[in-house]
C-alpha positions as CSV (number, residue, x, y, z in Angstrom):
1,X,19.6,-99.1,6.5
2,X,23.1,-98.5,5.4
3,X,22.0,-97.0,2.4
4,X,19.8,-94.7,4.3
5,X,22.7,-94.1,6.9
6,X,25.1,-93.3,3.7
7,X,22.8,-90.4,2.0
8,X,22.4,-88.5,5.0
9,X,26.0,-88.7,5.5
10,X,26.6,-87.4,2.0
11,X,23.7,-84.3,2.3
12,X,25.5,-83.7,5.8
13,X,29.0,-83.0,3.9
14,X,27.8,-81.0,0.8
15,X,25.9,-79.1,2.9
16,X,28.8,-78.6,5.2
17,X,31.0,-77.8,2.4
18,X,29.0,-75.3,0.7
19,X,28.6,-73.2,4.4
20,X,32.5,-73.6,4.8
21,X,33.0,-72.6,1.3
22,X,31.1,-69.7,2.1
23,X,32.3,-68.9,5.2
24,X,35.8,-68.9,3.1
25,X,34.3,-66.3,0.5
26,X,32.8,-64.1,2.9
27,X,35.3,-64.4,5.1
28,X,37.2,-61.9,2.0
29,X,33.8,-60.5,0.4
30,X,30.9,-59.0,1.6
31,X,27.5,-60.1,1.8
32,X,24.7,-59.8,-0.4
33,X,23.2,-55.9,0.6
34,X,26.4,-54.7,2.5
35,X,26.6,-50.9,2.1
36,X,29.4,-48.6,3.1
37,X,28.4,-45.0,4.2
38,X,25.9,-45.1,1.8
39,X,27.2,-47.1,-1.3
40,X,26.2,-50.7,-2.4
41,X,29.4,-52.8,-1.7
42,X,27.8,-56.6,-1.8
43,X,30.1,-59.0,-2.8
44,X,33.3,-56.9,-3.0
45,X,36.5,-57.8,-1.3
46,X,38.2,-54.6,1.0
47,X,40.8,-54.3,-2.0
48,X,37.6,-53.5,-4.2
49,X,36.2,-51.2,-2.4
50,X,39.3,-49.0,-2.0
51,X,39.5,-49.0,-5.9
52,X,35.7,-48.3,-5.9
53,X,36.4,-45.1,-3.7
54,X,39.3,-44.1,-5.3
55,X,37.6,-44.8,-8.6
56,X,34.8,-41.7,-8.0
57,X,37.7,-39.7,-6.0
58,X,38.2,-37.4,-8.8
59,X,34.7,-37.1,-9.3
60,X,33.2,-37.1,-5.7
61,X,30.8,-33.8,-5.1
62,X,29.4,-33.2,-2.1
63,X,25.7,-31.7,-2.6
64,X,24.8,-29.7,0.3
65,X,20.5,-29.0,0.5
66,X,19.6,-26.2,3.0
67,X,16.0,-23.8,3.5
68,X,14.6,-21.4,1.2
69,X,15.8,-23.2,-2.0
70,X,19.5,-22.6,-1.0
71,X,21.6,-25.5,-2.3
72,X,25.7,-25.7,-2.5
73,X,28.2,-28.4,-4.0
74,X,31.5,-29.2,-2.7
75,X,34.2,-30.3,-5.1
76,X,36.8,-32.7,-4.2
77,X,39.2,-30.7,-5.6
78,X,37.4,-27.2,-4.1
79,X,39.3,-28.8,-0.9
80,X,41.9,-31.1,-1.7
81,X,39.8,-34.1,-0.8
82,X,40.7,-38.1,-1.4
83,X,39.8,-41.3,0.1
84,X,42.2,-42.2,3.2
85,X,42.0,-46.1,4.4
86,X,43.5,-47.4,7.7
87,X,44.5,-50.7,8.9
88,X,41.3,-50.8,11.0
89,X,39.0,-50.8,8.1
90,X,38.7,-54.5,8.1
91,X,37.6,-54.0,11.4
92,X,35.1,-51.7,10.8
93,X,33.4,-53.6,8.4
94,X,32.6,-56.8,10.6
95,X,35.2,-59.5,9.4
96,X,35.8,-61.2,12.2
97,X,34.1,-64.6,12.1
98,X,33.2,-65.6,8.4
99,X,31.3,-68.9,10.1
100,X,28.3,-66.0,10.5
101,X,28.0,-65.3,6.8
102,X,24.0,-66.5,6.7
103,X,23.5,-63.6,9.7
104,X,25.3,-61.1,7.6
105,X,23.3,-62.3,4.4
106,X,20.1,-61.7,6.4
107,X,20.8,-58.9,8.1
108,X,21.7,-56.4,5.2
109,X,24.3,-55.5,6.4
110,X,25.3,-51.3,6.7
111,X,28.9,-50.3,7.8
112,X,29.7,-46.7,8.4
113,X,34.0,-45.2,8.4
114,X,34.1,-41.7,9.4
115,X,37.8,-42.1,8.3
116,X,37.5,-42.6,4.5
117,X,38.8,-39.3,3.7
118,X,41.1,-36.5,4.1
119,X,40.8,-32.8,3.0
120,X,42.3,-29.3,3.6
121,X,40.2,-27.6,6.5
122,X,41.4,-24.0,5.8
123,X,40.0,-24.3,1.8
124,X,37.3,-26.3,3.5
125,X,36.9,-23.4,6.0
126,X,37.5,-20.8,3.4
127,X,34.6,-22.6,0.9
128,X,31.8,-22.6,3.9
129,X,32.6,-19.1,4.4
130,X,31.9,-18.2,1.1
131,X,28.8,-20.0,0.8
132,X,25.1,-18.3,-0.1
133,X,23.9,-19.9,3.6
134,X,25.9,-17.6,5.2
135,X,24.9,-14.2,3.0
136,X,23.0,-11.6,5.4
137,X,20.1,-12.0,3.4
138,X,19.8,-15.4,3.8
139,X,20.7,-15.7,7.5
140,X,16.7,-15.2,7.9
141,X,16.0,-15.7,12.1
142,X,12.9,-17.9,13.3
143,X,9.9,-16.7,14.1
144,X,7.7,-18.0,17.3
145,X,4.4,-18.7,16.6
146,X,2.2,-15.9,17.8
147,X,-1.1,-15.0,18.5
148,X,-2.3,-11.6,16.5
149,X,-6.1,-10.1,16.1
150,X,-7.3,-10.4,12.2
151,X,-9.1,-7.2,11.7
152,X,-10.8,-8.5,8.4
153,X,-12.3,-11.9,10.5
154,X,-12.5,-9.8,13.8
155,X,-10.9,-12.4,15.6
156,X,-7.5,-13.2,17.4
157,X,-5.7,-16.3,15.0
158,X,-2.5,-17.9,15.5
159,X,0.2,-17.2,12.7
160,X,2.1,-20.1,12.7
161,X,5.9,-20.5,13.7
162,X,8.4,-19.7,10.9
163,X,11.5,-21.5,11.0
164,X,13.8,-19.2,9.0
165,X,17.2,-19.9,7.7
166,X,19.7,-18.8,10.0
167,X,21.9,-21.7,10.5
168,X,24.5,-22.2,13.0
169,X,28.5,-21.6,11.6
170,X,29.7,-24.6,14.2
171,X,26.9,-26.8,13.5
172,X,27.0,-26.5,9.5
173,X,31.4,-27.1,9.9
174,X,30.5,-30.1,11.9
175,X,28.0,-31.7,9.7
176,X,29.7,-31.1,6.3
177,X,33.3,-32.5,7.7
178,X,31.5,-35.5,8.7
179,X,29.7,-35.5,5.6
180,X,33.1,-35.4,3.8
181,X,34.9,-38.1,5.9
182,X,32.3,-40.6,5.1
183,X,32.1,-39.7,1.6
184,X,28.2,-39.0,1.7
185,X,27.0,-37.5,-1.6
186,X,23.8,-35.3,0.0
187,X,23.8,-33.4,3.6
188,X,20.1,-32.2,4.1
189,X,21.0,-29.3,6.6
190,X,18.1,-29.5,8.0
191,X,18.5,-33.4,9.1
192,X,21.6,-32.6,10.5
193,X,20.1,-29.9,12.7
194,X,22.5,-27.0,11.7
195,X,19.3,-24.4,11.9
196,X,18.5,-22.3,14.7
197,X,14.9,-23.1,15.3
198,X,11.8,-21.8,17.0
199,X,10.9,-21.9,20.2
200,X,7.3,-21.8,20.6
201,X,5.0,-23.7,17.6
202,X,1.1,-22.9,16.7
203,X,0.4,-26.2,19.2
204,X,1.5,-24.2,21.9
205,X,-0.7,-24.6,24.8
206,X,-0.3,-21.8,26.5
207,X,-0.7,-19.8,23.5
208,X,-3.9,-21.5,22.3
209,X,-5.4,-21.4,25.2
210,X,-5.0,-17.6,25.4
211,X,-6.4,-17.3,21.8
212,X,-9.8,-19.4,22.6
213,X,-9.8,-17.0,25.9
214,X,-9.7,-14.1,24.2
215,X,-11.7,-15.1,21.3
216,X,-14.3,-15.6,23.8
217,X,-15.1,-11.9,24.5
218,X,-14.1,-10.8,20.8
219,X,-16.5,-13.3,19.2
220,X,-19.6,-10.4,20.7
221,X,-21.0,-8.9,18.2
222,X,-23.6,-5.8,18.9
223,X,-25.2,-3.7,16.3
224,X,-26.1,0.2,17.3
225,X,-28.0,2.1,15.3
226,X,-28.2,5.9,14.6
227,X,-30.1,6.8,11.9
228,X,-27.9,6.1,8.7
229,X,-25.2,5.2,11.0
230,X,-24.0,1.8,12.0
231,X,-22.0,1.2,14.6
232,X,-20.9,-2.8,14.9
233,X,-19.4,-3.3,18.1
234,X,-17.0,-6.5,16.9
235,X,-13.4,-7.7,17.9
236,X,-12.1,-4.7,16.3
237,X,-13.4,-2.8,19.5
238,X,-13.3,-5.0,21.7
239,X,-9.7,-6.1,21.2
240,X,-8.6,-2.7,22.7
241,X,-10.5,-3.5,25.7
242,X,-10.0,-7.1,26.9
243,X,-6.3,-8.1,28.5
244,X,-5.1,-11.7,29.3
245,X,-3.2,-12.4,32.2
246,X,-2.2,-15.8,31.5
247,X,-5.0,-17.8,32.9
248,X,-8.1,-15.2,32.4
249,X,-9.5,-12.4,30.2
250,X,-10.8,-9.4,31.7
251,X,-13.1,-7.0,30.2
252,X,-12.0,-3.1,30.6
253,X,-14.9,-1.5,31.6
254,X,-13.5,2.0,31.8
255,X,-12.3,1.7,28.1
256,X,-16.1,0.8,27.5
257,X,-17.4,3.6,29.4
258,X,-15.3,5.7,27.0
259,X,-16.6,4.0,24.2
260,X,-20.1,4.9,25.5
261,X,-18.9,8.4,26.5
262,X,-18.1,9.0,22.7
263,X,-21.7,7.7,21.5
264,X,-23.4,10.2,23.6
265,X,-20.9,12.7,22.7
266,X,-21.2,12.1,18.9
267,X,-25.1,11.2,19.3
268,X,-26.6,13.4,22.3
269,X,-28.6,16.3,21.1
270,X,-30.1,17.2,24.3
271,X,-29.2,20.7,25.1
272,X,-27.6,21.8,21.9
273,X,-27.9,24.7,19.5
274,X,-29.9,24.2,16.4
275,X,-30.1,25.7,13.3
276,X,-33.7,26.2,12.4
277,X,-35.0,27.4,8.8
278,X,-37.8,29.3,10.2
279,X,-41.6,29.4,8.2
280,X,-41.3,33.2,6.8
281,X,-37.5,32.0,5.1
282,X,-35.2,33.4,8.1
283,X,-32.5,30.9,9.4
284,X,-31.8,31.3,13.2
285,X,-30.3,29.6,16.3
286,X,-32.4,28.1,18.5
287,X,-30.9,27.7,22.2
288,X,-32.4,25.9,25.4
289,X,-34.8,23.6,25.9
290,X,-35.4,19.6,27.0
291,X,-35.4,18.4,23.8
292,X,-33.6,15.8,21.8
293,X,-31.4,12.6,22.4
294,X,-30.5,12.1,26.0
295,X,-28.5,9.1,26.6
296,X,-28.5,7.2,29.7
297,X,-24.6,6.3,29.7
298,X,-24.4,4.4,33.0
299,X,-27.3,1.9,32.1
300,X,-26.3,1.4,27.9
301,X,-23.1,0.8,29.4
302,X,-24.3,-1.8,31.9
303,X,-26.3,-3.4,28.7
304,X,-23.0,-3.7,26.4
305,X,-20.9,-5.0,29.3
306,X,-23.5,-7.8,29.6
307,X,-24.1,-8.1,26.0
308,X,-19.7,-8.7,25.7
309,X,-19.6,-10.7,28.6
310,X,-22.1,-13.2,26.9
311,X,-20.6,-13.4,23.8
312,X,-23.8,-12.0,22.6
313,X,-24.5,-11.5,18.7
314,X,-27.7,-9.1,18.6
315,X,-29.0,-5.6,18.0
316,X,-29.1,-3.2,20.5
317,X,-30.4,0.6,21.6
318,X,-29.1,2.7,23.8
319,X,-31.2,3.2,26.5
320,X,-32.2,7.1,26.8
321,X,-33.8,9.7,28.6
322,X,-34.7,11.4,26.3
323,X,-35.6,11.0,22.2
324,X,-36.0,13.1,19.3
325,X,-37.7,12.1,15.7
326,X,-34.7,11.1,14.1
327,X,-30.4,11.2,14.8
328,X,-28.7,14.7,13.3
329,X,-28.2,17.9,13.6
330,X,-32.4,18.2,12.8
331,X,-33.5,16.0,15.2
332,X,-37.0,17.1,15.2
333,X,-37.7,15.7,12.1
334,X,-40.7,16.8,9.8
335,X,-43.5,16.8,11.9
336,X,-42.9,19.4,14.5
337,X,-45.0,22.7,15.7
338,X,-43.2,26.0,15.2
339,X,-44.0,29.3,17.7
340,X,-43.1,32.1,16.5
341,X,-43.5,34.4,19.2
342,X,-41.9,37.5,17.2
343,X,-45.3,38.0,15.2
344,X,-47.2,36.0,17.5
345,X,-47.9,32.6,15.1
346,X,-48.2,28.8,15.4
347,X,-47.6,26.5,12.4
348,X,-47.9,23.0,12.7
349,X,-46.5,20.6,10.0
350,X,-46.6,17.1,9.5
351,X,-44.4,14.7,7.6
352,X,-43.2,18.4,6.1
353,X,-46.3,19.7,5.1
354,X,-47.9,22.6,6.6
355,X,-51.1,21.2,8.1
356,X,-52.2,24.8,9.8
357,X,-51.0,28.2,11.4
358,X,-52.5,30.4,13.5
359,X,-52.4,33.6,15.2
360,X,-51.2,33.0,19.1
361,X,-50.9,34.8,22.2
362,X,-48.5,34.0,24.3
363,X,-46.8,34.8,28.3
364,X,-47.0,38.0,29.0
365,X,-43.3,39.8,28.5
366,X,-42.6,40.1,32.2
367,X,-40.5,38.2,34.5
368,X,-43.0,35.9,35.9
369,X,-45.0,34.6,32.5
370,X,-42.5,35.0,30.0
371,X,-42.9,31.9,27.7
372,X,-39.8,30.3,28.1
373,X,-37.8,29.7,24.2
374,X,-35.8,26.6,23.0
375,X,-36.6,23.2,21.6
376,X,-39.1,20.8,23.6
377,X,-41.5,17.8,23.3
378,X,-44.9,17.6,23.9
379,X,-45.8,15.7,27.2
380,X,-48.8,14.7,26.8
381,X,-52.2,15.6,25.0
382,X,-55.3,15.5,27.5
383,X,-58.9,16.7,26.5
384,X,-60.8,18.7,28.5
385,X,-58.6,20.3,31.2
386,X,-58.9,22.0,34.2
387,X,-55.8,23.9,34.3
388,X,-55.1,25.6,38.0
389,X,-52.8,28.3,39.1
390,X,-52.6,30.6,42.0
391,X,-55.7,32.3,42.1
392,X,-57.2,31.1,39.3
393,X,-58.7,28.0,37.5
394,X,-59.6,27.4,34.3
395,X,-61.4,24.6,31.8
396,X,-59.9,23.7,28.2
397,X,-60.9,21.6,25.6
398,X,-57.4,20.7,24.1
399,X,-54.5,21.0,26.3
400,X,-50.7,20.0,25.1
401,X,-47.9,20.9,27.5
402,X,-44.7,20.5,26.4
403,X,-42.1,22.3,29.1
404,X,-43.9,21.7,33.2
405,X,-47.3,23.3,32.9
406,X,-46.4,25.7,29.6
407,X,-48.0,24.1,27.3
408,X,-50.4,24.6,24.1
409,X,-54.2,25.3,24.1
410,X,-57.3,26.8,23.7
411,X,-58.7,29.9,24.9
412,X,-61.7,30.6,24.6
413,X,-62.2,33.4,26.6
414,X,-60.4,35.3,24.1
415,X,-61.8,37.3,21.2
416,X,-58.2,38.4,19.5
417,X,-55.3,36.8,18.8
418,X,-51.9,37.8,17.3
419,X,-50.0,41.2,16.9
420,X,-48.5,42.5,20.5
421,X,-50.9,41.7,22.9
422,X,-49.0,39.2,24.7
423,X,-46.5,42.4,25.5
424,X,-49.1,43.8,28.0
425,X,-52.0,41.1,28.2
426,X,-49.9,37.7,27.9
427,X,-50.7,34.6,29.1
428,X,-49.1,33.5,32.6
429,X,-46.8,31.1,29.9
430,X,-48.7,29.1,27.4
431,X,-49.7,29.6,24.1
432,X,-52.9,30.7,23.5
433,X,-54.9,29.4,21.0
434,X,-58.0,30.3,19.2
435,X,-60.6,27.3,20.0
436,X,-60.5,26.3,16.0
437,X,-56.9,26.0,15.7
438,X,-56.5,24.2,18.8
439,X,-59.1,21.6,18.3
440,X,-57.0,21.0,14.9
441,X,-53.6,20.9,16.1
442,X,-54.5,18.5,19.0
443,X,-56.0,15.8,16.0
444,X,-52.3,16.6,14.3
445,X,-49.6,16.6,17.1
446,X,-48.7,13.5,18.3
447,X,-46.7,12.5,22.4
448,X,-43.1,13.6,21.9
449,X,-43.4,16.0,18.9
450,X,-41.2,18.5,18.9
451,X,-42.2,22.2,20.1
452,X,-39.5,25.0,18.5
453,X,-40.4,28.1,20.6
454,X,-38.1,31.2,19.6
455,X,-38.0,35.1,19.4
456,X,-40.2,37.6,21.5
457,X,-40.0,40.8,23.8
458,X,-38.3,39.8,26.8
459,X,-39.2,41.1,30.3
460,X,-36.0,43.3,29.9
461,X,-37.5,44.8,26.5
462,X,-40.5,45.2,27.2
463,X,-40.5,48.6,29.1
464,X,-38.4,49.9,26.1
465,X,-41.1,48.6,23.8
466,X,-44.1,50.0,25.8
467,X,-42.1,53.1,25.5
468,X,-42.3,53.5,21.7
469,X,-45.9,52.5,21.8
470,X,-48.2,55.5,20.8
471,X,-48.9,57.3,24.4
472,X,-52.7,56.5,23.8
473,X,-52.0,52.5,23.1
474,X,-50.6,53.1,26.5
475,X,-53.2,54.5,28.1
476,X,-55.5,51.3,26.8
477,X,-53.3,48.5,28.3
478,X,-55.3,46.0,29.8
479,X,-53.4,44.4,32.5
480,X,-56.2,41.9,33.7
481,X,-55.8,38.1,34.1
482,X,-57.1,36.2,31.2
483,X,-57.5,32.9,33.4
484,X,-54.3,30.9,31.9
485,X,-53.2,28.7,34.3
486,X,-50.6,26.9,32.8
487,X,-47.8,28.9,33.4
488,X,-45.8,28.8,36.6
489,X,-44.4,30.4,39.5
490,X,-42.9,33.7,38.0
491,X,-39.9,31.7,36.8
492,X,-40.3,29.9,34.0
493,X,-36.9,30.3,32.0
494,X,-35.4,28.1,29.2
495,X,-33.9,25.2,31.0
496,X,-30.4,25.0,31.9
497,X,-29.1,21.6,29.9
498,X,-25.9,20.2,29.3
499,X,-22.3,21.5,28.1
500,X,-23.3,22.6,24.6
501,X,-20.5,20.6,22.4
502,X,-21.8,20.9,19.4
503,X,-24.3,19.0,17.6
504,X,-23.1,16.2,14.9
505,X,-23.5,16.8,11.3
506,X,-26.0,14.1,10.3
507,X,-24.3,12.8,7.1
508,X,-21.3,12.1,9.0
509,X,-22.1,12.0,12.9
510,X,-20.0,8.5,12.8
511,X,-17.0,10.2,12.0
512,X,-16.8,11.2,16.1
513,X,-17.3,7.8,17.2
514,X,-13.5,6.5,17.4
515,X,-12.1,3.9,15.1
516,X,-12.3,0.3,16.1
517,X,-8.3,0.3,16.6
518,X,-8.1,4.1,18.2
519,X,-9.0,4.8,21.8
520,X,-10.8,8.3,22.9
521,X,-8.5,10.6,23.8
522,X,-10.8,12.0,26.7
523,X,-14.1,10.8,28.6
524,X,-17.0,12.7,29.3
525,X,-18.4,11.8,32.6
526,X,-21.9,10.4,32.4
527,X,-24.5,13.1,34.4
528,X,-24.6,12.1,38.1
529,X,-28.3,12.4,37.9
530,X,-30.5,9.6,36.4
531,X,-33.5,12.2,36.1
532,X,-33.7,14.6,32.8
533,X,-35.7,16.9,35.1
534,X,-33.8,17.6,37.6
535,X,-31.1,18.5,34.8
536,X,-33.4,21.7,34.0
537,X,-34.4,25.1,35.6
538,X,-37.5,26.8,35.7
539,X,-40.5,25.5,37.5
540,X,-43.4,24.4,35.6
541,X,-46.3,24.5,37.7
């Protein structure tokens, strides 16, 4: 038991011994893992560190790292610099109770002095000032994340925020004196925080929220097209007409009714000249009539509004009032009948081949049976007609308005056909056919097909005509009614259509509608009326 009693005693002191001859040492050394601003000290005593610091004095270079690849050394001797102890280093680097030497050993002990050194501060001043951070071209301001529209994905993306390198004169002083006073060998400007720095970052909320809101309507894509022409309404258009006002996007529909304007502008053929390569090699004008592309601007526009609204992706057509065979400036295609009222002749092609002409006779030259000229479409084709007029009733085989009641067909009451008859013994509007002709125009002439009607004595000719007329020709004019009924009530004119502005040149008709990124300049106000009819003179019955 003593023997037991006396080992323990014995481990007790050694062990006591070695923690009191520790606490000695470290009482004058530090621990194992001590570092001082930075530099491994374990182990030293205070009187070694100060000839550790004065040992890289001479030597000391203070590497500055800032943005964009900019990067600056301070010498000590750019500045006069050198280590500077105090009586309170000992104090600063934890000596106060050795006894707690395992603590210190565990703990890895870091001390920081911002006393260790002194410099000049004008050359220090003088050195920063001179320094590449501080060129103009470098002092680069941030950038704020924004929100811009990417015209080659047709959508609004965020370009992110760009910091810059603009840095703050105070803040960088501040940094690289403390930098220097605790001897550091590397200040990372941007650690130290010496950069001015955005203020609003790609995670924005507000700002993504406005990009999903607005990506919403811009995402619609619709598809128009015109013939050779397409027109792909996108984000590129529809950027220019959406607007965010923090919370909700809102669809312009007066910049889309512009947009719509300008289609019908660039598009519309309904009431314009055309230049028209007649059969016998003459090119003329032809004016008037109720043919061609009509657009009915109120309800496409309703449509598109829908169609953006919707985020739609899909093809779409105008919705008209009127067609034609194909977009351009010859909208009546190659299938189209062709009245020649100067020398009194119908020729009908099809897909550009003649398929048959024929002497005609056609409205008598006066005021109330004139056949009226200008471009029109066939209404309907109808086989054996009654066709009725004041006073007068007759039956036809093949009957094919095109303009009210004017219209083509047969005549069989007829025996002649052609030269100037219709000067004196005109129909009361139509074109008279001989029964032959008309039975093969009706099998070739389809609903729609185009009717060019041009030339003629006019009433206001026609006494002037009759004058020059041998005086026995006269004598034999034969001012009886045939028994046409189709024309109508002693005023059947070329209709009145609208504004002629010119009709679009068919290899480049989308050069009038506007650039995705270019508003119209003006807008043409859709017709009040939603009937083609009531757009036109002349009566038709």
């Amino acid at each position: 038991m003593k023997k037991k009693n006396l080992i323990l005693i014995i481990a007790a002191t050694t062990v006591a011994a070695i923690y009191l001859g520790a606490a000695t040492f470290f009482s004058f050394h530090f621990c194992p893992g001590s570092k001082l601003n930075g530099q491994d000290i374990s182990w030293m005593t205070i009187s070694q560190v100060r000839d550790l610091v004065n040992s890289k004095a001479s030597s000391y270079v203070l590497d500055i790292v800032g943005r964009s690849g900019l990067d600056e050394k301070i010498t000590a001797s750019d500045i006069s610099w050198k280590p500077d102890f105090n009586e309170s280093l000992n104090d600063n680097l934890g000596f106060v109770n050795g006894l707690k030497w395992p603590v210190y050993v565990l703990s890895n002990q870091s001390f920081t002095n911002e006393d260790m050194a002194s410099f000049d501060e004008e050359l220090l001043r003088s050195k920063i000032n001179s320094m590449s951070f501080f060129k103009e071209e470098n002092m680069i301001a941030p950038v704020d994340a924004q929100l811009v529209f990417d015209e080659t994905l047709a959508e609004y993306t965020i370009v992110p925020e760009d910091y810059g390198s603009k840095a703050d004169r105070d803040a960088f002083y501040e940094a690289v004196v403390e930098a220097l006073s605790t001897m550091q060998m590397t200040l990372s400007l941007d650690k130290a925080g010496v950069y001015e720095d955005p203020k609003i970052f790609s995670d924005n909320k507000a700002l993504t929220d406005e990009c999903q809101s607005l990506n919403k309507y811009a995402s619609a894509k619709i598809t128009y097209t015109f013939g050779d022409d397409v027109i792909t309404v996108d984000g590129n258009y529809i950027k220019d007409w959406i607007s965010y006002d923090g919370t909700t996007t809102t669809l312009d529909t007066d910049k889309v009714n512009e947009f719509v304007n300008t289609l019908g502008r660039t598009y519309d053929t309904f009431g314009r000249d055309r230049t028209f390569t007649t059969s016998l090699g003459q090119t003329i004008t032809v004016s008037g009539g109720d043919y061609g592309w009509w657009m009915d601007r109120n309800t496409t526009l309703s449509e598109l509004v829908t169609a953006i609204e919707s985020t739609s992706i899909c093809d779409m057509t105008p919705v008209y009032f009127g067609t034609a065979a194909q977009y351009g400036s010859q909208d009546y295609g190659t299938s189209y009948v062709e009245v020649d009222l100067d020398h009194q002749h119908v020729y009908v092609y099809e897909n550009g081949s003649l398929v048959i002409d024929t002497d005609c006779v056609s409205g008598k030259a006066t005021n109330d049976r004139v056949t009226p000229t200008g471009t029109f479409g066939i209404t309907y084709k109808e086989r054996d007609a009654t066709l009725t007029g004041q006073n007068y009733s007759s039956d036809v085989k093949y009957w094919m308005p095109f303009y009210g009641n004017v219209g083509l067909h047969d005549a069989s009451w007829r025996s002649s056909f052609g030269s100037d008859i219709y000067v004196t013994n005109g129909s009361h509007g139509c074109i008279n056919l001989p029964p032959d002709a008309a039975a093969v125009i009706f099998e070739h002439v389809e609903k729609g097909e185009a009717v060019i009607v041009y030339g003629g004595i006019q009433p206001s000719q026609a006494k002037d005509y009759l004058k020059n007329k041998d005086k026995s020709e006269e004598g034999n004019t034969d001012n009886t009614d045939d028994g046409d009924s189709a024309a109508g009530d002693g005023n059947s004119q070329a209709p009145v259509a609208p504004e002629n502005t010119g009709t679009p040149d068919a290899t480049d008709a989308s050069s009038n509608v506007p650039a995705p990124a270019t508003s119209t300049d003006e807008s043409l106000a859709v017709p009040e009326s939603t009937d083609p009819n009531e757009q036109l003179s002349g009566s038709g019955e």
